[in-house]
Biopython code that builds the backbone (N, CA, C, O; Angstrom):
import numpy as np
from Bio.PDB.StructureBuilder import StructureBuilder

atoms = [
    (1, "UNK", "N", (6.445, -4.647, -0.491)),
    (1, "UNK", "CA", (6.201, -3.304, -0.010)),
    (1, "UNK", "C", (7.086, -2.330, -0.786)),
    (1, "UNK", "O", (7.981, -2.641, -1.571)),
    (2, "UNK", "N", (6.630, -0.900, -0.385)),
    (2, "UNK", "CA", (7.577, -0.254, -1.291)),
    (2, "UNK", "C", (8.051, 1.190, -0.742)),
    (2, "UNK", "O", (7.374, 2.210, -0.870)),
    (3, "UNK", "N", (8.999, 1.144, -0.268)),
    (3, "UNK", "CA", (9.692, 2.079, 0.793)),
    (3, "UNK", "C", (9.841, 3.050, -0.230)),
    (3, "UNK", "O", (10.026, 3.007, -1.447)),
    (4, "UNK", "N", (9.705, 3.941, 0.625)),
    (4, "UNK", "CA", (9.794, 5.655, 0.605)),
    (4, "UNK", "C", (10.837, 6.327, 1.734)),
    (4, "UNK", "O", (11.116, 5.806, 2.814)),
    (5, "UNK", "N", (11.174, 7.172, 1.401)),
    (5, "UNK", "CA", (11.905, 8.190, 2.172)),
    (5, "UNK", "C", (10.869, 9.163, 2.443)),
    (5, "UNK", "O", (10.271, 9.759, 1.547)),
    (6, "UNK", "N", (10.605, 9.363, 3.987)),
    (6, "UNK", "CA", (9.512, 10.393, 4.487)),
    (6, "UNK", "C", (10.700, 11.385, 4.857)),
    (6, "UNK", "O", (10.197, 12.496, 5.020)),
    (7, "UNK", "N", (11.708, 11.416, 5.000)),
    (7, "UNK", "CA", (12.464, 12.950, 5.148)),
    (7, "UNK", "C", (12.368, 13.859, 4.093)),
    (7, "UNK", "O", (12.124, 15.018, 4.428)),
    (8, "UNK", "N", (12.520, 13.587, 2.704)),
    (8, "UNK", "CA", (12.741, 14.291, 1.346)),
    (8, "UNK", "C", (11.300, 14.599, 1.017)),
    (8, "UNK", "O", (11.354, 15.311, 0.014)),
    (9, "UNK", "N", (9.698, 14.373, 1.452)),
    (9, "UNK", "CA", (8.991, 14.537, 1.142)),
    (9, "UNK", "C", (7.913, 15.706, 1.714)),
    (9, "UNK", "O", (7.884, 15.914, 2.927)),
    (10, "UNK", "N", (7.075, 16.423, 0.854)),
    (10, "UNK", "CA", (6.123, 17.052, 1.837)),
    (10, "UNK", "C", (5.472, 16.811, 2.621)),
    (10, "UNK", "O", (5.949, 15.827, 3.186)),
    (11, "UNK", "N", (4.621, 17.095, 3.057)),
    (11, "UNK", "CA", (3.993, 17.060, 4.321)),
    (11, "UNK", "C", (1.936, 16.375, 2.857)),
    (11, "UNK", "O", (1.233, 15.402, 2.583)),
    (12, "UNK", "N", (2.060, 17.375, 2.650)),
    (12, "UNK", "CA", (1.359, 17.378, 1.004)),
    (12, "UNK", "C", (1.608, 16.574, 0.323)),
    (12, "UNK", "O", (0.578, 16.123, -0.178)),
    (13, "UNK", "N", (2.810, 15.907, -0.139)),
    (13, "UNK", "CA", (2.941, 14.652, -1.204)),
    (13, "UNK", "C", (2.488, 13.869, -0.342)),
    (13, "UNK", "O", (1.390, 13.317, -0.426)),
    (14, "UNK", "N", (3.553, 13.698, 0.880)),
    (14, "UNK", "CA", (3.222, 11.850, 1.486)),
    (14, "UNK", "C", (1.685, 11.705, 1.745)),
    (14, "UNK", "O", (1.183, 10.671, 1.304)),
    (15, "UNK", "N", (0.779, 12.671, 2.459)),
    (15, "UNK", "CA", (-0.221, 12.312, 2.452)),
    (15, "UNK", "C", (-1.011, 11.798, 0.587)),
    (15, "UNK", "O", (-1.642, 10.756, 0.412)),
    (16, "UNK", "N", (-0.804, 12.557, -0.222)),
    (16, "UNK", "CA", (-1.323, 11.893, -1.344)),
    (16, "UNK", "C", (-0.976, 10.421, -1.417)),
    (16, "UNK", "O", (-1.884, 9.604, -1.569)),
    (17, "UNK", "N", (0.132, 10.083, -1.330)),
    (17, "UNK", "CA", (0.725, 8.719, -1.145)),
    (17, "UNK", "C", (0.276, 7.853, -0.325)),
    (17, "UNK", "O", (0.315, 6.629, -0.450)),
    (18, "UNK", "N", (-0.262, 8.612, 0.731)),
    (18, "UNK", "CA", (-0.972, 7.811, 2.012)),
    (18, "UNK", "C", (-2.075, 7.584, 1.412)),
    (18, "UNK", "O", (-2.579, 6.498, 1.698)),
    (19, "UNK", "N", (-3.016, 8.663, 0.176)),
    (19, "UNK", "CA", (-4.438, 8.999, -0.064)),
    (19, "UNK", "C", (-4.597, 7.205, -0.652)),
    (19, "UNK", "O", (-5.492, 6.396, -0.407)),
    (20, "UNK", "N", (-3.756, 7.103, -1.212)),
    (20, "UNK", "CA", (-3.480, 6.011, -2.429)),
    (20, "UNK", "C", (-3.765, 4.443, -1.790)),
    (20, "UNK", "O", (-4.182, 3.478, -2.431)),
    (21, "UNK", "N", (-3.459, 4.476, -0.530)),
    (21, "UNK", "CA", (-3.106, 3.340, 0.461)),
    (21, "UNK", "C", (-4.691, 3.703, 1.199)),
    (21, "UNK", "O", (-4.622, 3.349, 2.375)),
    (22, "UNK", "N", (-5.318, 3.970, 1.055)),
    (22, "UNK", "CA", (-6.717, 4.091, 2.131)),
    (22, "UNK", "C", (-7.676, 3.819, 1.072)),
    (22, "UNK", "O", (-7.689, 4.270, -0.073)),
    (23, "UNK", "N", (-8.614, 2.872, 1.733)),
    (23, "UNK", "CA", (-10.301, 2.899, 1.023)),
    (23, "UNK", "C", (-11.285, 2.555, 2.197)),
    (23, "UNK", "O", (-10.957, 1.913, 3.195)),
    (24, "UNK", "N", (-12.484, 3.046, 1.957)),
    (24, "UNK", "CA", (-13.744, 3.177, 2.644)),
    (24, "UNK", "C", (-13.794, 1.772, 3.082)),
    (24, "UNK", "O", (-13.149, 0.955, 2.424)),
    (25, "UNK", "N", (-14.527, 1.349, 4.188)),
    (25, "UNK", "CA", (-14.775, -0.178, 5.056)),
    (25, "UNK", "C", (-16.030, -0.070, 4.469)),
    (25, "UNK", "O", (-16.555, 1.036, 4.603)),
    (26, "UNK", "N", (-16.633, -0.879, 3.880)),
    (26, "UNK", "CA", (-17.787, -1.497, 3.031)),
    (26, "UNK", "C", (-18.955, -1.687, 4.004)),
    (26, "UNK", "O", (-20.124, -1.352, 3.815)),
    (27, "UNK", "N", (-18.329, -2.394, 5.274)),
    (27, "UNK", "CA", (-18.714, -2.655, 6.156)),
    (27, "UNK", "C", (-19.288, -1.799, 6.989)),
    (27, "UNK", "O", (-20.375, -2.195, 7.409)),
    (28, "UNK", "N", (-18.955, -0.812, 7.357)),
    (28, "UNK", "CA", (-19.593, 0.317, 7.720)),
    (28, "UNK", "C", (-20.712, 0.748, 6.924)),
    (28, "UNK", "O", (-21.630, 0.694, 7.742)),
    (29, "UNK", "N", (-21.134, 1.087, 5.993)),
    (29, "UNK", "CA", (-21.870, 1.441, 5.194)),
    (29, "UNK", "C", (-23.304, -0.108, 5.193)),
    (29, "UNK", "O", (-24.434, 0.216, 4.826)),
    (30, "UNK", "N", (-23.109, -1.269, 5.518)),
    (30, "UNK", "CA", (-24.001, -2.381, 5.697)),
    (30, "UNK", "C", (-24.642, -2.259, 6.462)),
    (30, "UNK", "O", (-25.871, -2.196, 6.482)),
    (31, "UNK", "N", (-23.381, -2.166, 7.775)),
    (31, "UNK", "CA", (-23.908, -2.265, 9.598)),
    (31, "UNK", "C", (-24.998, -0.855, 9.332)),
    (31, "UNK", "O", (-26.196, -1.137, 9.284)),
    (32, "UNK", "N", (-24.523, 0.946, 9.125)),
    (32, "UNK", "CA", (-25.620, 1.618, 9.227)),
    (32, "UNK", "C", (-26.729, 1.300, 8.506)),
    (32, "UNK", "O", (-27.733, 1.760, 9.049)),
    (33, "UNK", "N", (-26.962, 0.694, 7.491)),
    (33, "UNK", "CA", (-27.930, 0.229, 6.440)),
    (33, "UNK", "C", (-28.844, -0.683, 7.707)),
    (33, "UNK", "O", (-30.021, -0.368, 7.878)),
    (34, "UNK", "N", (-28.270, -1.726, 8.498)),
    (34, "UNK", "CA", (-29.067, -2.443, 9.464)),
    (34, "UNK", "C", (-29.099, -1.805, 10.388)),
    (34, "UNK", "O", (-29.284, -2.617, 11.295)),
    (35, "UNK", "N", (-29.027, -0.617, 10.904)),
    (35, "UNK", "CA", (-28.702, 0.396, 12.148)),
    (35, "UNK", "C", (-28.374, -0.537, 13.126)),
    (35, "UNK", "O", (-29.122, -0.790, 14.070)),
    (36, "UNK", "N", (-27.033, -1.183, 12.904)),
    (36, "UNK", "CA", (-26.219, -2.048, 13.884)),
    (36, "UNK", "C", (-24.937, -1.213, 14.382)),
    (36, "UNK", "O", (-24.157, -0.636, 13.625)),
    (37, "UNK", "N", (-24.843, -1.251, 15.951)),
    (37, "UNK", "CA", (-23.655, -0.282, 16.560)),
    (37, "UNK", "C", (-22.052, -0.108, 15.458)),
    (37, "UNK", "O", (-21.559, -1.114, 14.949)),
    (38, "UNK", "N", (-21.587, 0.955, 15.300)),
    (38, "UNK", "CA", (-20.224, 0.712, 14.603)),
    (38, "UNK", "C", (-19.067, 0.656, 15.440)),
    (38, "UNK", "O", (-17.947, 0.794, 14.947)),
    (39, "UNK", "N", (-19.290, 0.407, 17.046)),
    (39, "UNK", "CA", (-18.157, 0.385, 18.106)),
    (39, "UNK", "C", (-16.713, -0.459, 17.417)),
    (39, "UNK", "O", (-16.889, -1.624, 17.060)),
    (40, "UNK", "N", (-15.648, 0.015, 17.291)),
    (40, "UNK", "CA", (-14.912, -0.357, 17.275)),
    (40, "UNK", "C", (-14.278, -0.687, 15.537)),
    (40, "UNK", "O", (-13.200, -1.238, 15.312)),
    (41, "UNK", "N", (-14.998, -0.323, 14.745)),
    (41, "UNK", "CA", (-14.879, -1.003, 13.180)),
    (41, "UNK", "C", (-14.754, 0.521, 12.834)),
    (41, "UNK", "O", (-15.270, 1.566, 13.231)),
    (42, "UNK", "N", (-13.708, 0.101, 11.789)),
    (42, "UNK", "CA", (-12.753, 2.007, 11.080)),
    (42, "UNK", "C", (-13.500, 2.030, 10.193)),
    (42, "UNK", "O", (-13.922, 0.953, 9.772)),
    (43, "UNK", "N", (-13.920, 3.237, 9.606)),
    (43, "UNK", "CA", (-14.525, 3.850, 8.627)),
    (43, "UNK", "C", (-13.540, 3.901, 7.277)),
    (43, "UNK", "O", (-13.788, 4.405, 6.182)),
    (44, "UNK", "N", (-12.659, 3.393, 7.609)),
    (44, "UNK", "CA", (-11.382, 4.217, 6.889)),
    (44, "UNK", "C", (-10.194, 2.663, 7.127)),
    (44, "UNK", "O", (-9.648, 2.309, 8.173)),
    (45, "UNK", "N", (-10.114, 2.057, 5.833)),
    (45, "UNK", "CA", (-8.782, 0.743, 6.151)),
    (45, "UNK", "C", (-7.551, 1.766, 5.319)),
    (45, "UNK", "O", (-7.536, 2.639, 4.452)),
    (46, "UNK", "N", (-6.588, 1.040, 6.187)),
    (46, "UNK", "CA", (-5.354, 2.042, 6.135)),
    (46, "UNK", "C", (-4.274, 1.042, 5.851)),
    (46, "UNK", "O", (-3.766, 0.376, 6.753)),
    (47, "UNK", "N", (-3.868, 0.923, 4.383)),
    (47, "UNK", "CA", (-2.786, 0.240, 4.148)),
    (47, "UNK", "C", (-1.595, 0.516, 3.568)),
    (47, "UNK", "O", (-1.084, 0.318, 2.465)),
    (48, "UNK", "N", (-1.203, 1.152, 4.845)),
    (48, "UNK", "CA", (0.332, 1.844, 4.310)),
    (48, "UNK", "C", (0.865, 1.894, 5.825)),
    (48, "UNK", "O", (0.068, 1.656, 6.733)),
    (49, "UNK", "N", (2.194, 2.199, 6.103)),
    (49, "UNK", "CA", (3.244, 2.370, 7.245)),
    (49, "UNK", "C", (3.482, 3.158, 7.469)),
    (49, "UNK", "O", (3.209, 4.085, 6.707)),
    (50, "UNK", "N", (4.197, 3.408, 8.728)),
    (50, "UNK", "CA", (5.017, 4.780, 8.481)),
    (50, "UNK", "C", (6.400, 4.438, 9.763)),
    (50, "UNK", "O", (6.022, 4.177, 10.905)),
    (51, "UNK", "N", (7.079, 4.450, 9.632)),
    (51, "UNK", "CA", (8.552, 3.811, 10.912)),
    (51, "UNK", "C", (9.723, 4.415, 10.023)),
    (51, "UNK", "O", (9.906, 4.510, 8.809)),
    (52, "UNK", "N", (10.378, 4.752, 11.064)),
    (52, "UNK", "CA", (11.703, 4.425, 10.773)),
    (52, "UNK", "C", (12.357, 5.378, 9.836)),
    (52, "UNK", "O", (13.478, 5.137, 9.389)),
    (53, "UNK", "N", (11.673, 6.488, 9.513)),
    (53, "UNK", "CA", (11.838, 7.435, 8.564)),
    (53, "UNK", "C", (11.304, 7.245, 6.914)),
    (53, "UNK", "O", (11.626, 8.050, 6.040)),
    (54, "UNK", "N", (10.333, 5.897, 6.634)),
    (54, "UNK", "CA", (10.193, 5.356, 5.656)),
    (54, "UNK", "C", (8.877, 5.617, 5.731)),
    (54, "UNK", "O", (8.657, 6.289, 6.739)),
    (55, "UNK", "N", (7.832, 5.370, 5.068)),
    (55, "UNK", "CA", (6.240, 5.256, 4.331)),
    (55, "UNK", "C", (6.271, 4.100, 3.084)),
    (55, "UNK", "O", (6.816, 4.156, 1.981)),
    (56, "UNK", "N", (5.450, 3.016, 3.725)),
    (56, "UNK", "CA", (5.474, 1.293, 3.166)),
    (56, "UNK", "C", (4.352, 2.050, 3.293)),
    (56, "UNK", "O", (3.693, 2.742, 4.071)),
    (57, "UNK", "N", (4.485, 1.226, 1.186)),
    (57, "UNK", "CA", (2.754, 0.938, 0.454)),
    (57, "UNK", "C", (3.005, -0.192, 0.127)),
    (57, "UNK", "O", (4.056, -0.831, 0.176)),
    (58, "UNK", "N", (1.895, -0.475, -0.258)),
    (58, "UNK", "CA", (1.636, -1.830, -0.865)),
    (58, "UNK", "C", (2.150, -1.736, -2.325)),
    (58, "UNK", "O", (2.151, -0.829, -3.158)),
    (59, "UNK", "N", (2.637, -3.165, -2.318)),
    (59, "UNK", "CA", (3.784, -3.535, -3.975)),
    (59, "UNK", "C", (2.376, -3.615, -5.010)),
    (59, "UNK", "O", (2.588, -4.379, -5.951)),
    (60, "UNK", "N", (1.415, -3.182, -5.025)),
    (60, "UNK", "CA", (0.503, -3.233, -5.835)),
    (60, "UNK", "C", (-0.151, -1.888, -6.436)),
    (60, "UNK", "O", (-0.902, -1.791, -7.406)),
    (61, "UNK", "N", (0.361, -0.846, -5.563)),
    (61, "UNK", "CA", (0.780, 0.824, -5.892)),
    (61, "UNK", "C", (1.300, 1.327, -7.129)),
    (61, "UNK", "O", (0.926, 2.165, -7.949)),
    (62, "UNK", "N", (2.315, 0.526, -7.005)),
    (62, "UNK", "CA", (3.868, 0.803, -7.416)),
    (62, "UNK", "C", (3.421, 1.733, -9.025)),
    (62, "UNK", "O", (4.211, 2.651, -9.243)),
    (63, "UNK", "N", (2.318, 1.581, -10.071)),
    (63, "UNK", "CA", (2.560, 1.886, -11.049)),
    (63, "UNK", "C", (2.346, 3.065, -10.704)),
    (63, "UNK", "O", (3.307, 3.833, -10.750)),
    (64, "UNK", "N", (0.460, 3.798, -10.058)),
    (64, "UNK", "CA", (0.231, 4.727, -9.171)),
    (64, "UNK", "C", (1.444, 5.491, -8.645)),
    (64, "UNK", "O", (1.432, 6.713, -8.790)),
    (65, "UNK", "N", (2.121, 5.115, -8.260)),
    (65, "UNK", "CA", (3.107, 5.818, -7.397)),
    (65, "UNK", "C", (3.816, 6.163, -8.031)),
    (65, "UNK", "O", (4.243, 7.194, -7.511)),
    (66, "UNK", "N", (4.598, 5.887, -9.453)),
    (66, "UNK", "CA", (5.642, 5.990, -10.321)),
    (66, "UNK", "C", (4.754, 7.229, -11.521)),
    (66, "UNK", "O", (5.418, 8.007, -12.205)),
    (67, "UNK", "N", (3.756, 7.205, -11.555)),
    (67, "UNK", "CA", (2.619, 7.993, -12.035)),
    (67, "UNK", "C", (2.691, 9.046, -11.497)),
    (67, "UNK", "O", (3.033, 9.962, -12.245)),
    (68, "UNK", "N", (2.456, 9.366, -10.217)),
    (68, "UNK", "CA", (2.511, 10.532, -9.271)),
    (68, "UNK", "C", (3.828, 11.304, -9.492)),
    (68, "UNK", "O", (3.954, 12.449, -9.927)),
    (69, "UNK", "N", (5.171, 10.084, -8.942)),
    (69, "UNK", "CA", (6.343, 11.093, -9.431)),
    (69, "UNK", "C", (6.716, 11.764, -10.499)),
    (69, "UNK", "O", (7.393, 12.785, -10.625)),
    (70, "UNK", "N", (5.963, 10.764, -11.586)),
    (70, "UNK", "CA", (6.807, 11.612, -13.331)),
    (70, "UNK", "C", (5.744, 12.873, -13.123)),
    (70, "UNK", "O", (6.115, 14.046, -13.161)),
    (71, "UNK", "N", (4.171, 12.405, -12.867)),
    (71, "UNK", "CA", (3.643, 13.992, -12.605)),
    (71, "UNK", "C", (4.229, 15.131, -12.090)),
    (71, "UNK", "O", (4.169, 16.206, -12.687)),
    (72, "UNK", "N", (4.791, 14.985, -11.035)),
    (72, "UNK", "CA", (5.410, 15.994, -10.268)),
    (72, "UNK", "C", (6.761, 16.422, -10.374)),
    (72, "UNK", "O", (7.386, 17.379, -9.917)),
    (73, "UNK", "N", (7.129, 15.155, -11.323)),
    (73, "UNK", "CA", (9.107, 15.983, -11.779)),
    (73, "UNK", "C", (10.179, 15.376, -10.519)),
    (73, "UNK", "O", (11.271, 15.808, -10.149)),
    (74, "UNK", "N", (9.360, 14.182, -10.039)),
    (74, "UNK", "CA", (10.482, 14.094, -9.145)),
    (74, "UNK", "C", (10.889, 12.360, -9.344)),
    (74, "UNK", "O", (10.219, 11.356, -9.583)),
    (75, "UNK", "N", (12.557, 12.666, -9.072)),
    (75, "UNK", "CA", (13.527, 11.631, -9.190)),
    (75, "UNK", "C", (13.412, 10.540, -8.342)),
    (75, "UNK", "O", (13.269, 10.734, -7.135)),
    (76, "UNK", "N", (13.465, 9.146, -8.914)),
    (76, "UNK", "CA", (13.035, 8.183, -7.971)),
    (76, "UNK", "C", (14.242, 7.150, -8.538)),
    (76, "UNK", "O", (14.761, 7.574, -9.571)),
    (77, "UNK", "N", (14.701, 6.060, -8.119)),
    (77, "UNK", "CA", (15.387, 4.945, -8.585)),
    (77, "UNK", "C", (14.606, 3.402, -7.651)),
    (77, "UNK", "O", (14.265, 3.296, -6.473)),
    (78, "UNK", "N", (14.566, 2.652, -8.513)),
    (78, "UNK", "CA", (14.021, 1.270, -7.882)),
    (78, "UNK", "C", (14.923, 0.218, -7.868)),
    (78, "UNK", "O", (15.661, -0.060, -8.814)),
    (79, "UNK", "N", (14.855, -0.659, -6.290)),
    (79, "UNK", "CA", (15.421, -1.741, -6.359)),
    (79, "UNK", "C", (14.741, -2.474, -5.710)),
    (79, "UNK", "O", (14.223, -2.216, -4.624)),
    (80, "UNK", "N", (14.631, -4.229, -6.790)),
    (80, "UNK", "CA", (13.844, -4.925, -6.435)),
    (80, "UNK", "C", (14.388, -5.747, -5.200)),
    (80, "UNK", "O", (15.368, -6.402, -5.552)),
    (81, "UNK", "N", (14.131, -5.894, -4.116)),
    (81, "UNK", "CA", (14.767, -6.701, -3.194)),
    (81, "UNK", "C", (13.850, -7.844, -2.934)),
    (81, "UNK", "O", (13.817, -8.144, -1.741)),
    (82, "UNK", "N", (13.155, -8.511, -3.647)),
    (82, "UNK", "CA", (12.221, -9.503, -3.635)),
    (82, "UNK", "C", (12.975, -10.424, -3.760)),
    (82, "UNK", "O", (13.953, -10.144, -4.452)),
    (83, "UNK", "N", (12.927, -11.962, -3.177)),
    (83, "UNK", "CA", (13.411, -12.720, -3.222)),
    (83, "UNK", "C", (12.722, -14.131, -3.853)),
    (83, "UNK", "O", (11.740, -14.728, -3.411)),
    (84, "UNK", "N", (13.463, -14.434, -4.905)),
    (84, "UNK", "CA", (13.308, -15.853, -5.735)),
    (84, "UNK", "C", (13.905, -16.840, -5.172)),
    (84, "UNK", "O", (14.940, -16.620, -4.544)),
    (85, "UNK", "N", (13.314, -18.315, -5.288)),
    (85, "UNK", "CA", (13.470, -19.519, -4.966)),
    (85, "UNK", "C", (14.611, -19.806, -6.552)),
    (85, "UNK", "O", (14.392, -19.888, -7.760)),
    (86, "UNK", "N", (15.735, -19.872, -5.746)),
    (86, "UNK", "CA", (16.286, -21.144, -7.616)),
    (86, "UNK", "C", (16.106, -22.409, -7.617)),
    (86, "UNK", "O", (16.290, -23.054, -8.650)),
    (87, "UNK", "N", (15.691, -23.027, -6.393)),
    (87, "UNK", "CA", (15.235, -24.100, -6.893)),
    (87, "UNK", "C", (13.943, -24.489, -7.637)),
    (87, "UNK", "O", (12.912, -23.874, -7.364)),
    (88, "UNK", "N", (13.929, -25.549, -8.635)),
    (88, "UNK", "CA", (12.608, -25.455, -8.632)),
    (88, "UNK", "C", (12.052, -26.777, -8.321)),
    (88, "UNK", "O", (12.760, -27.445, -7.568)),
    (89, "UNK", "N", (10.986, -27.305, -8.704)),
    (89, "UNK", "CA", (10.162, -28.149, -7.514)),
    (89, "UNK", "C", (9.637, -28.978, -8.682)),
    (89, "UNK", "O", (9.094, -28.527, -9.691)),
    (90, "UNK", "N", (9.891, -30.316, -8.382)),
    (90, "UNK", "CA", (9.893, -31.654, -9.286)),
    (90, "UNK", "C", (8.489, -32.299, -8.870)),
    (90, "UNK", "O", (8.462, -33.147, -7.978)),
    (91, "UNK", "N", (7.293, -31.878, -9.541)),
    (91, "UNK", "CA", (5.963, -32.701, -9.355)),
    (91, "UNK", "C", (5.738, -33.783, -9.498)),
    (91, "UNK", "O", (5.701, -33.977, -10.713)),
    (92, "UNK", "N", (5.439, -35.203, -8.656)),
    (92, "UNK", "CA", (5.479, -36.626, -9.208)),
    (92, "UNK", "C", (3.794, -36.848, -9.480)),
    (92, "UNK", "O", (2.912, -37.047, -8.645)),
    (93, "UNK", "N", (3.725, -36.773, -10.482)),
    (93, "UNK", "CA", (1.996, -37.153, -10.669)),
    (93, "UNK", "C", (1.820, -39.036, -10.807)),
    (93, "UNK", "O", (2.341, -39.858, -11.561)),
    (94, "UNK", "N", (0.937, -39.136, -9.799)),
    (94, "UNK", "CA", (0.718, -40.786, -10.070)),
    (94, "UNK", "C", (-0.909, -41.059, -10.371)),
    (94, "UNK", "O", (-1.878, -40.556, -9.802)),
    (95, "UNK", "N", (-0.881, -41.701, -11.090)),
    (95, "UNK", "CA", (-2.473, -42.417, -11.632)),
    (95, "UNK", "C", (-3.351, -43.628, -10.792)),
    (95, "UNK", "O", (-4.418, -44.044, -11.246)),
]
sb = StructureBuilder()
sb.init_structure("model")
sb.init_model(0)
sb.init_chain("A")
sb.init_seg("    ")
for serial, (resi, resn, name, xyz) in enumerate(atoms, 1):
    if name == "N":
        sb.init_residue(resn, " ", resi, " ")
    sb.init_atom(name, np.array(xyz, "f"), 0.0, 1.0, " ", f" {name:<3s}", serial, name[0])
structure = sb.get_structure()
């Protein structure tokens, strides 16, 4: 994921940021095609956060998002807090 600070931001940026994290349900667009009820199924999948004073996107953003800031002139710093295995893992293949 990739935390943001929602205090330092507009009201106007974060939603672009949010824009980035949303796409159309496919699914919706089938069901009316079969004029089958849409009770309960979003028009709209929403993959981003918002808690805690932060806005989590998805780590698959990240270039998008780094795109947006140099557009706009604004200062960002990254730290990866992802975590690696050092071990590594001894495969016994038998015939």
């Amino acid at each position: 994921m990739i935390y943001i600070k929602n205090d330092s931001l507009s009201k106007s940026f974060s939603n672009t940021l949010k824009d980035l994290a949303c796409f159309d349900n496919h699914h919706v667009k089938i069901l009316l095609g079969l004029r089958k009820p849409l009770y309960n199924i979003p028009r709209v999948i929403i993959n981003y956060e918002e808690d805690e004073g932060y806005l989590k996107l998805p780590r698959g953003l990240l270039s998008q998002v780094k795109a947006i800031f140099e557009e706009n002139k604004v200062k960002y710093s990254l730290e990866d807090k992802r975590y690696f295995a050092k071990e590594s893992f001894n495969w016994l293949f038998r015939h």
